[in-house]
KELODO-421229 format. One line per field, with one value per residue: residue number from 1; x, y, z of N, C-alpha, C, O, CB in turn; residue in one letter. Coordinates in steps of 0.1 Angstrom, whole numbers, plus 5000, padded with zeros to 4 digits. Glycine has a CB too. Example, Ala and Ser with C-alpha at 12.3 -4.5 7.8 and 13.67 -1.06 7.14 Angstrom:
<sites>
resi: (1,2)
npx: (5132,5128)
npy: (4943,4978)
npz: (5078,5071)
capx: (5123,5137)
capy: (4955,4989)
capz: (5078,5071)
cpx: (5132,5129)
cpy: (4967,5000)
cpz: (5078,5079)
opx: (5142,5134)
opy: (4967,5011)
opz: (5085,5080)
cbpx: (5113,5141)
cbpy: (4955,4994)
cbpz: (5090,5057)
resn: (A,S)
</sites>
This chain:
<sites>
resi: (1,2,3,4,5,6,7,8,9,10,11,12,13,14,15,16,17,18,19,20,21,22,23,24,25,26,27,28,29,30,31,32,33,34,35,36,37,38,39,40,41,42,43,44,45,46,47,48,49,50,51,52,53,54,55,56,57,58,59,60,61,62,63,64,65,66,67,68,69,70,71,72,73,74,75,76,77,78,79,80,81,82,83,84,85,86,87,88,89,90,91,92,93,94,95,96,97,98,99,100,101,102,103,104,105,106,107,108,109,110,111,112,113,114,115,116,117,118,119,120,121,122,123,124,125,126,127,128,129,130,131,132,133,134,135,136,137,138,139,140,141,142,143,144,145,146,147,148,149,150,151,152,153,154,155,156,157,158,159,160,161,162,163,164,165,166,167,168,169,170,171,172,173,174,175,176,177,178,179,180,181,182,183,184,185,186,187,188)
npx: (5055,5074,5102,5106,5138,5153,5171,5207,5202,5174,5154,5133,5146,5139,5137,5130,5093,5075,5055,5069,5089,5120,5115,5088,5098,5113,5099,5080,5097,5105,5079,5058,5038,5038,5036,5025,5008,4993,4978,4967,4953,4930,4917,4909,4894,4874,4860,4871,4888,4924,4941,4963,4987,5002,5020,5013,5009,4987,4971,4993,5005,5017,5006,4990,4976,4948,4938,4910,4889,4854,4822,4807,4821,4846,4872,4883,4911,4920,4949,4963,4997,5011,4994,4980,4951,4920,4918,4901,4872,4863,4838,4850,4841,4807,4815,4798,4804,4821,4844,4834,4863,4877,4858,4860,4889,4894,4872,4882,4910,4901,4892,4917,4945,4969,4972,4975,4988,5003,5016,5033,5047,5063,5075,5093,5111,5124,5135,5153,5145,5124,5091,5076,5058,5024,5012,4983,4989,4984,4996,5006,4982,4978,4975,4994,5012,5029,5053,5068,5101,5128,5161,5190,5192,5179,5154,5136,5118,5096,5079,5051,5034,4997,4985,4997,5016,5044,5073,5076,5094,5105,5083,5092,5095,5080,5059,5053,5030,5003,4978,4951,4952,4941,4919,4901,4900,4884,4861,4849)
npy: (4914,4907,4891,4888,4889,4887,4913,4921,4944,4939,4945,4937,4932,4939,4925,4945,4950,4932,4950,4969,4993,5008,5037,5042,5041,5060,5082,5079,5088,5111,5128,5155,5151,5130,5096,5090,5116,5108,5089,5105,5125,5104,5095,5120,5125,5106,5098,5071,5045,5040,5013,5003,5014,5024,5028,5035,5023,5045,5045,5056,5074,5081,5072,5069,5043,5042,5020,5014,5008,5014,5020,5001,4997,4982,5003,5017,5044,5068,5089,5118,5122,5148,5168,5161,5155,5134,5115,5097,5073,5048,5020,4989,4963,4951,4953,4931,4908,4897,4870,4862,4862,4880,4904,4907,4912,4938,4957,4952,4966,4990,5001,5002,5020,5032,5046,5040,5061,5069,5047,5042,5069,5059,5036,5053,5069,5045,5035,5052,5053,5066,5058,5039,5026,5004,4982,4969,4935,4909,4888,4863,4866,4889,4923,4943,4965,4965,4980,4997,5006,5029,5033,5040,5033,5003,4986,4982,4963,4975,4965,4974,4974,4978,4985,4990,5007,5007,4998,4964,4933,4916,4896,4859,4844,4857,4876,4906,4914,4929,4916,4918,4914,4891,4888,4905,4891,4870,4881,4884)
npz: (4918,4945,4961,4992,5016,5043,5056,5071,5089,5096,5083,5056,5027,4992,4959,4929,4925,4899,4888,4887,4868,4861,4856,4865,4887,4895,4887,4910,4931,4926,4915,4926,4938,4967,4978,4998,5000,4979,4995,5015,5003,4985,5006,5018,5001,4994,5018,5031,5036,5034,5021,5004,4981,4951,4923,4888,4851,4834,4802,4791,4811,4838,4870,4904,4920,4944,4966,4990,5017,5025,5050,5033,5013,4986,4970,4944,4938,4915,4913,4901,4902,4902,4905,4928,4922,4927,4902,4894,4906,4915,4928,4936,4945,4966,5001,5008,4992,5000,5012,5045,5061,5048,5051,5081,5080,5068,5082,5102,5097,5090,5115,5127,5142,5131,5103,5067,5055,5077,5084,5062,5067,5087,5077,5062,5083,5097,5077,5065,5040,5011,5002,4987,4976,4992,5010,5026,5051,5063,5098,5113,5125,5132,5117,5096,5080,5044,5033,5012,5005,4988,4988,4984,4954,4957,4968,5001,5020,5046,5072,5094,5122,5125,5145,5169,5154,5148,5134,5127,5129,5106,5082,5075,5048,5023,5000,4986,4975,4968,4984,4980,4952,4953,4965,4949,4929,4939,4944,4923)
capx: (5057,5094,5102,5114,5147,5159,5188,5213,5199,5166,5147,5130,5154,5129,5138,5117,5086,5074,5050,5075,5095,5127,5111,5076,5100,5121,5085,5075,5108,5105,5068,5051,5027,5038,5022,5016,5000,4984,4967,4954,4939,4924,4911,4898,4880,4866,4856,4869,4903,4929,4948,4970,4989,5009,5018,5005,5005,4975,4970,5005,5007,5017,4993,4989,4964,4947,4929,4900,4874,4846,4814,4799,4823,4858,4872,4895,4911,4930,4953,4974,5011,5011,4986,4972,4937,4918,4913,4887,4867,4850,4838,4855,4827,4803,4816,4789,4805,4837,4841,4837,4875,4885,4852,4866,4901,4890,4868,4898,4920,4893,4890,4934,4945,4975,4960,4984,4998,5012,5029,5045,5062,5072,5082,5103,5118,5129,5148,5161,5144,5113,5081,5073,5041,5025,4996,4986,4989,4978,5008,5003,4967,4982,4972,5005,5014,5041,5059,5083,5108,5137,5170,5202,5186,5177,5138,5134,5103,5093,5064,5044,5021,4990,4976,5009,5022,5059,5079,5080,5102,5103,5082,5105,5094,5072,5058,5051,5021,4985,4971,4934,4947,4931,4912,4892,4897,4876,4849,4842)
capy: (4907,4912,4880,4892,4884,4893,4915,4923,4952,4933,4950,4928,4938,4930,4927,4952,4946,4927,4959,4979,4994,5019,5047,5041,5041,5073,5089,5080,5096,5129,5134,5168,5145,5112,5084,5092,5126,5106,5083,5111,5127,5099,5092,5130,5126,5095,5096,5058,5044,5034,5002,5002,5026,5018,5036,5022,5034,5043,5058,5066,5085,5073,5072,5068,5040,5036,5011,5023,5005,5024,5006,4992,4988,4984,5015,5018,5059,5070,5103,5123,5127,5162,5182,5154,5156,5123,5117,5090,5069,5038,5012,4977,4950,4956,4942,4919,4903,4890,4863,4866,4864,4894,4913,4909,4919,4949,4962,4955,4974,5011,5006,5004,5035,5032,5048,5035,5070,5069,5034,5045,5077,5051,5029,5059,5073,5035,5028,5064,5052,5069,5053,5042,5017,4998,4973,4956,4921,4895,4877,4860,4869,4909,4936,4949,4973,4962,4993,4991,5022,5033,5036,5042,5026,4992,4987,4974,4963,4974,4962,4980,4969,4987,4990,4996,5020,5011,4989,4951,4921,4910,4878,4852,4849,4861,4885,4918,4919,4933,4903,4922,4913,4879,4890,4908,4883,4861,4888,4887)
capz: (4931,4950,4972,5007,5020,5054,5057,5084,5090,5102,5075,5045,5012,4981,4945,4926,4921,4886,4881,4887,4859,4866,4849,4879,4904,4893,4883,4921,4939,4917,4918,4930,4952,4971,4980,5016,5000,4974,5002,5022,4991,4982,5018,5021,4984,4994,5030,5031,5048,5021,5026,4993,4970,4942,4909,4876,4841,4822,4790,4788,4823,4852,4880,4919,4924,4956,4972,5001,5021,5036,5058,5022,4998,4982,4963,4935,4933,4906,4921,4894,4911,4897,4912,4936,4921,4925,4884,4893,4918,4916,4934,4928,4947,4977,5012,5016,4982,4998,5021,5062,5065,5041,5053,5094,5078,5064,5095,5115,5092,5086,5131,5133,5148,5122,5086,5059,5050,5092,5085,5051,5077,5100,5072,5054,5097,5103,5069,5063,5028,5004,5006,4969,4974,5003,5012,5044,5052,5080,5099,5128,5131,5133,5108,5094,5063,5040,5028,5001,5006,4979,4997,4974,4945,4967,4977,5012,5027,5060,5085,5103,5130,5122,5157,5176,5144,5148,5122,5138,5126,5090,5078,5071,5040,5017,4985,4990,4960,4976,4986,4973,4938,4946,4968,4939,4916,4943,4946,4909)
cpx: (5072,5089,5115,5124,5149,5171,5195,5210,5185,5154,5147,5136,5142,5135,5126,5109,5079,5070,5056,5085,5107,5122,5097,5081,5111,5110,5079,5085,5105,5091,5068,5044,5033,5033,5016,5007,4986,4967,4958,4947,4928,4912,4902,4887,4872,4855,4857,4886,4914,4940,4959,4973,5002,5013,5020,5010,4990,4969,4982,5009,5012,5010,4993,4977,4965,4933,4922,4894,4867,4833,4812,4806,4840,4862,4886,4899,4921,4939,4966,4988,5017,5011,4980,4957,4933,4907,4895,4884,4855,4853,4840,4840,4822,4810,4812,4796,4814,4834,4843,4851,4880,4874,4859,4880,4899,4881,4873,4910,4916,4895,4905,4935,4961,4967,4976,4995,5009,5023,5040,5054,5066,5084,5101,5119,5129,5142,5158,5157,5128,5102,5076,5056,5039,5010,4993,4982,4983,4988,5007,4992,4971,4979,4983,5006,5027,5045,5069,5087,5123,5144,5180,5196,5182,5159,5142,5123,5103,5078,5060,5033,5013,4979,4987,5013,5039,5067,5083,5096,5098,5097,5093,5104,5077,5068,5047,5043,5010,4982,4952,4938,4938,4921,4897,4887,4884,4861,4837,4832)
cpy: (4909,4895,4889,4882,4891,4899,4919,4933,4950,4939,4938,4934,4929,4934,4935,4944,4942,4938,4973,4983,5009,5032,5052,5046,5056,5085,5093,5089,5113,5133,5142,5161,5131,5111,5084,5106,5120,5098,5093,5125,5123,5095,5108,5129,5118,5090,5080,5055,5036,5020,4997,5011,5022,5029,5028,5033,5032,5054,5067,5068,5074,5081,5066,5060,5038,5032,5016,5013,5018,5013,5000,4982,4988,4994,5018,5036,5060,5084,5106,5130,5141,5172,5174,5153,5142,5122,5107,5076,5059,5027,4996,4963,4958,4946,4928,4904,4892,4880,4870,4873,4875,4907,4918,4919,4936,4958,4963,4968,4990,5015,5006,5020,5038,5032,5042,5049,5068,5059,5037,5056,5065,5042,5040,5066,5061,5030,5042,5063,5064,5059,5055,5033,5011,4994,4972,4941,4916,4885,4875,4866,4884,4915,4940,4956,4967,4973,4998,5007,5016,5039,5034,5032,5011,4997,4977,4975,4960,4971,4970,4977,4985,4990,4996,5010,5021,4996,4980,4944,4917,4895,4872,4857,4852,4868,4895,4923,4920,4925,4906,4916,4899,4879,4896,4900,4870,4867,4890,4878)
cpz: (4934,4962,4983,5012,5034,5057,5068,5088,5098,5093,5061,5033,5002,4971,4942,4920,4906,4881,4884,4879,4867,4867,4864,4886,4905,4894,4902,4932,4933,4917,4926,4942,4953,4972,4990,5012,4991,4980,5007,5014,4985,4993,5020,5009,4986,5009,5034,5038,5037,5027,5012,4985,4962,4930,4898,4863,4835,4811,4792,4799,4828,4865,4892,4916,4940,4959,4988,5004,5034,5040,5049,5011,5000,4970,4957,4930,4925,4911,4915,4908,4906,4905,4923,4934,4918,4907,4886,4905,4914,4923,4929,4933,4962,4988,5017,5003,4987,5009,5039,5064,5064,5045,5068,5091,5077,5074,5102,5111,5090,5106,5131,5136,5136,5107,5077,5055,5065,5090,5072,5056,5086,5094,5068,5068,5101,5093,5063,5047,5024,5003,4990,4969,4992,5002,5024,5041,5064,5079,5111,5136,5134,5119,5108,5079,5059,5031,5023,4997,4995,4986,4987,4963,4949,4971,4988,5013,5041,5062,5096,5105,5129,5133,5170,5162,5145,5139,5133,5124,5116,5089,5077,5057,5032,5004,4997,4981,4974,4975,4982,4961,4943,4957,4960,4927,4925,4946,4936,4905)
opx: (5081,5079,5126,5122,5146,5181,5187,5219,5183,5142,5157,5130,5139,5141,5115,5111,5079,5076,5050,5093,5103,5124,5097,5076,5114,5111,5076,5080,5104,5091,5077,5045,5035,5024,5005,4999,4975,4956,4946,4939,4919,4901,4890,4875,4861,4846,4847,4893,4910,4945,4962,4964,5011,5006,5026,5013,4984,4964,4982,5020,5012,5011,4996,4968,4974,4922,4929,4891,4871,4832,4814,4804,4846,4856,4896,4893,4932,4930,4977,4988,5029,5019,4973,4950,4938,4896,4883,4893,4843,4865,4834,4833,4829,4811,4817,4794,4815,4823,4851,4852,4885,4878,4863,4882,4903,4885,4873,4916,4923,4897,4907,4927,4961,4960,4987,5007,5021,5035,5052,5066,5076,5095,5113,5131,5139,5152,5168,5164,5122,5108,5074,5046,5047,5001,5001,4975,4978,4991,5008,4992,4962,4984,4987,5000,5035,5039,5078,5082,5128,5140,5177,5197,5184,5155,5149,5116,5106,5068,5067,5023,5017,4968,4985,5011,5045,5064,5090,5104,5087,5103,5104,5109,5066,5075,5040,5044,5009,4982,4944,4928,4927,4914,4885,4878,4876,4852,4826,4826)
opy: (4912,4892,4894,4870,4903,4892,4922,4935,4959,4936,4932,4944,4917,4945,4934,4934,4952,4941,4984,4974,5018,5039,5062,5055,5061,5095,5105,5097,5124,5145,5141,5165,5123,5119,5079,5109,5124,5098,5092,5132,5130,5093,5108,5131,5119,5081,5075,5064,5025,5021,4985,5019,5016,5040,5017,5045,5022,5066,5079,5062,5062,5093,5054,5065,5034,5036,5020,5007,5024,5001,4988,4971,4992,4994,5020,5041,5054,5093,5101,5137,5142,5180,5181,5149,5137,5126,5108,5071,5061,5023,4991,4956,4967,4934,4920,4893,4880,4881,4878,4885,4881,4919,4929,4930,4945,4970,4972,4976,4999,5026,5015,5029,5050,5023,5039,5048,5065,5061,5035,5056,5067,5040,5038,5068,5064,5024,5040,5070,5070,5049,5065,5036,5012,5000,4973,4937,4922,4877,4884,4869,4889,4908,4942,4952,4964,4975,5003,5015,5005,5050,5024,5020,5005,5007,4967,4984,4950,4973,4972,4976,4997,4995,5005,5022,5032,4985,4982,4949,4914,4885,4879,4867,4848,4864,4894,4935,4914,4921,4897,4912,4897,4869,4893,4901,4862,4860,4894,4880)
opz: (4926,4968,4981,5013,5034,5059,5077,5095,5106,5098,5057,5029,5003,4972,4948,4912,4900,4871,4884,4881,4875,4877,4871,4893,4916,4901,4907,4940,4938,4919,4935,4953,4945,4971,4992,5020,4992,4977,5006,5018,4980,4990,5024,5010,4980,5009,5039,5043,5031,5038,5012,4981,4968,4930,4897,4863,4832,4811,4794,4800,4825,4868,4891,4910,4947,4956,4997,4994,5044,5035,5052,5005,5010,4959,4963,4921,4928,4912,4919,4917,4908,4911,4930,4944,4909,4902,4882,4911,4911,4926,4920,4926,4967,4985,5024,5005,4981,5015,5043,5067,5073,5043,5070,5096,5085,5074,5110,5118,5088,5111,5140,5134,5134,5101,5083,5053,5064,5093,5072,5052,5093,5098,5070,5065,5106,5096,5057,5039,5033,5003,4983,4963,5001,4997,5032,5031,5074,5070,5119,5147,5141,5109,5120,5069,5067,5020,5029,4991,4994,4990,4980,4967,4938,4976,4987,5009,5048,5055,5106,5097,5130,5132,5179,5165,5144,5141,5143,5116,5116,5094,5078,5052,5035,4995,5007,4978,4985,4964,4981,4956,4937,4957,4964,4920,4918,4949,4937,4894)
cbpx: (5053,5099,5107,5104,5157,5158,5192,5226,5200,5168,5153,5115,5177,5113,5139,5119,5083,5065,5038,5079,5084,5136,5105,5071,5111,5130,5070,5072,5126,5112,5061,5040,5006,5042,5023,5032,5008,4992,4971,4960,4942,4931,4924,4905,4884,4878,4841,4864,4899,4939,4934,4966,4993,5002,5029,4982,5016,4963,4955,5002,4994,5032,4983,4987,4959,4952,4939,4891,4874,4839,4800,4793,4816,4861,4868,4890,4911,4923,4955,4966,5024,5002,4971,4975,4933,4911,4931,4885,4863,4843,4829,4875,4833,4786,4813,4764,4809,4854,4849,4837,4882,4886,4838,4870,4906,4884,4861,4911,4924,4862,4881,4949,4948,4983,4952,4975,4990,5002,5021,5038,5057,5062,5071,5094,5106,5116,5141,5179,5143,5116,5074,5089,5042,5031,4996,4971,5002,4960,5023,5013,4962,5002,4962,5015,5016,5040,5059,5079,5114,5134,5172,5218,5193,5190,5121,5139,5093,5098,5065,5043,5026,4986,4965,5025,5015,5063,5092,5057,5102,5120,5075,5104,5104,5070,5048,5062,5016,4973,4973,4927,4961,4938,4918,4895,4917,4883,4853,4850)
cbpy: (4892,4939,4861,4894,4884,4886,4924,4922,4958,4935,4966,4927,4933,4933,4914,4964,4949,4916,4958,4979,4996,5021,5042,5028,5022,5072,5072,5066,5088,5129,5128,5177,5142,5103,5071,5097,5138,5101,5074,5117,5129,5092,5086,5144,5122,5084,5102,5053,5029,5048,4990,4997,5043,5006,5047,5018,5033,5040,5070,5079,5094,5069,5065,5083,5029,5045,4998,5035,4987,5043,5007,5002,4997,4973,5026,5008,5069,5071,5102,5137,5117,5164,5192,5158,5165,5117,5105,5083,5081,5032,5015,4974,4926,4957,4946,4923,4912,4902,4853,4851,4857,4891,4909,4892,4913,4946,4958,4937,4968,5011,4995,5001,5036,5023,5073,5028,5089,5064,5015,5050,5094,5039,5024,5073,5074,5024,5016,5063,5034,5072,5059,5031,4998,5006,4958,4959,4918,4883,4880,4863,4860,4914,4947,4939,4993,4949,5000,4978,5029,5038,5028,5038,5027,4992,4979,4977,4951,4988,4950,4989,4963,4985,4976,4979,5036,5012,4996,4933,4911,4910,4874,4834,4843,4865,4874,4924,4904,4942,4898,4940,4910,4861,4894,4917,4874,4855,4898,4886)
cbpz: (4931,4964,4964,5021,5011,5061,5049,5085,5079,5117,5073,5044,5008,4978,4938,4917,4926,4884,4883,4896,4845,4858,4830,4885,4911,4877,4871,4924,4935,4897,4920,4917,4948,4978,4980,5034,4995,4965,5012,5037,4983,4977,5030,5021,4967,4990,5030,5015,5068,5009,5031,4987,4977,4937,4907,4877,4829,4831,4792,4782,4832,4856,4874,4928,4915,4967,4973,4997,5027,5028,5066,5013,4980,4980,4971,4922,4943,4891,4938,4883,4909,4890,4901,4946,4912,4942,4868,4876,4927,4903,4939,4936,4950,4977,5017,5013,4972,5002,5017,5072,5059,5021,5052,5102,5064,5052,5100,5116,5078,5075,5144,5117,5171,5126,5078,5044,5045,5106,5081,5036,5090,5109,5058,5044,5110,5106,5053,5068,5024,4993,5020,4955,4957,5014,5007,5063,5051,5079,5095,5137,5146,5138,5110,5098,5064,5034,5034,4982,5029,4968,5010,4980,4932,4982,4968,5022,5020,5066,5095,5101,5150,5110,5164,5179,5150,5168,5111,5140,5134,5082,5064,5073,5035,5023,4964,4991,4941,4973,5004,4971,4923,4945,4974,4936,4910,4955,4948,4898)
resn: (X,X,X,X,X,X,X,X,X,X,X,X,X,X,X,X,X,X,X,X,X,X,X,X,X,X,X,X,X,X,X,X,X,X,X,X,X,X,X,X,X,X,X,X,X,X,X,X,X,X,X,X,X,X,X,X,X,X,X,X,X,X,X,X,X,X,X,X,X,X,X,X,X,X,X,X,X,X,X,X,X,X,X,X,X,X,X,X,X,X,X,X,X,X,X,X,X,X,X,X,X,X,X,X,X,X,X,X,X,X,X,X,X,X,X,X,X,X,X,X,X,X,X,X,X,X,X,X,X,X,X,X,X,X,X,X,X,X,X,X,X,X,X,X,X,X,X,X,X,X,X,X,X,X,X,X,X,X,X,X,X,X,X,X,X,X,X,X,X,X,X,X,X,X,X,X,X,X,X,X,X,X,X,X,X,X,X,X)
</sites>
């Protein structure tokens, strides 16, 4: 988790994130595939709309995950930063699983005309930064991406309205963790 501060700049400055280790975030700048390539690899492999990308380790590696919904379900892709090949693909719970709230969310977020890889360029155009992870959120009843870019060794977190497609006004405050983790943890 990174807690958002507001900085004179009008852009959200975050401490790095808990699951974020130097080595992740060096791993993610120097990779063969970003994360905006890793989303729309994952989104071509999957025929589904991704709403999260992060990098993880597993079994050693380190690993592109991304988060997808398509009409049914919710979809967990694994996408080597290598070669971009999605290593693996499963489904995390069916739609019908989750509550109303998070099902409306998610129907609103696959119909945005803003896909997540679009808000992570807007994010990286607006802060002159790299685009290392990113979720969406709900703030003031708006669909927005939270898009945590690496600017001289500094993460900022930018917003992007995900039906306009142009980086708004920083929460006050907030955390900048995928709000699916408990979202899945409520699905289980």
């Amino acid at each position: 988790m990174a807690a958002v501060t507001v900085s004179s700049s009008g852009l959200a400055v975050a401490a790095p994130l808990a699951t974020e280790t130097a080595k992740e975030v060096a791993l993610t700048l120097h990779a063969k595939v970003s994360p905006i390539e890793a989303v729309e690899k994952a989104e071509q492999y999957s025929k589904a709309h991704a709403f999260e990308v992060f990098a993880r380790k597993e079994k050693m590696e380190t690993v592109y995950e991304v988060k997808a919904v398509n009409a049914d379900a919710l979809l967990k892709l694994i996408v080597d930063p290598t070669s971009g090949a999605v290593l693996k693909s499963k489904q995390i719970t069916s739609l019908k699983d989750l509550a109303r709230e998070h099902q409306n969310e998610l129907h609103e977020l696959a119909a945005a005309k803003t896909t997540l890889a679009d808000a992570m360029s807007v994010a990286e155009t607006s802060s002159g930064g790299k685009a290392i992870e990113a979720s969406y959120k709900m703030h003031e009843g708006k669909l927005t991406y939270a898009v945590v870019v690496e600017k001289a060794g500094r993460s900022e977190t930018v917003f992007v309205d995900a039906e306009l497609g142009h980086a708004v006004s920083p929460m006050k405050s907030s955390s900048v963790s995928g709000e699916m983790g408990a979202k899945e943890g409520a699905a289980k």
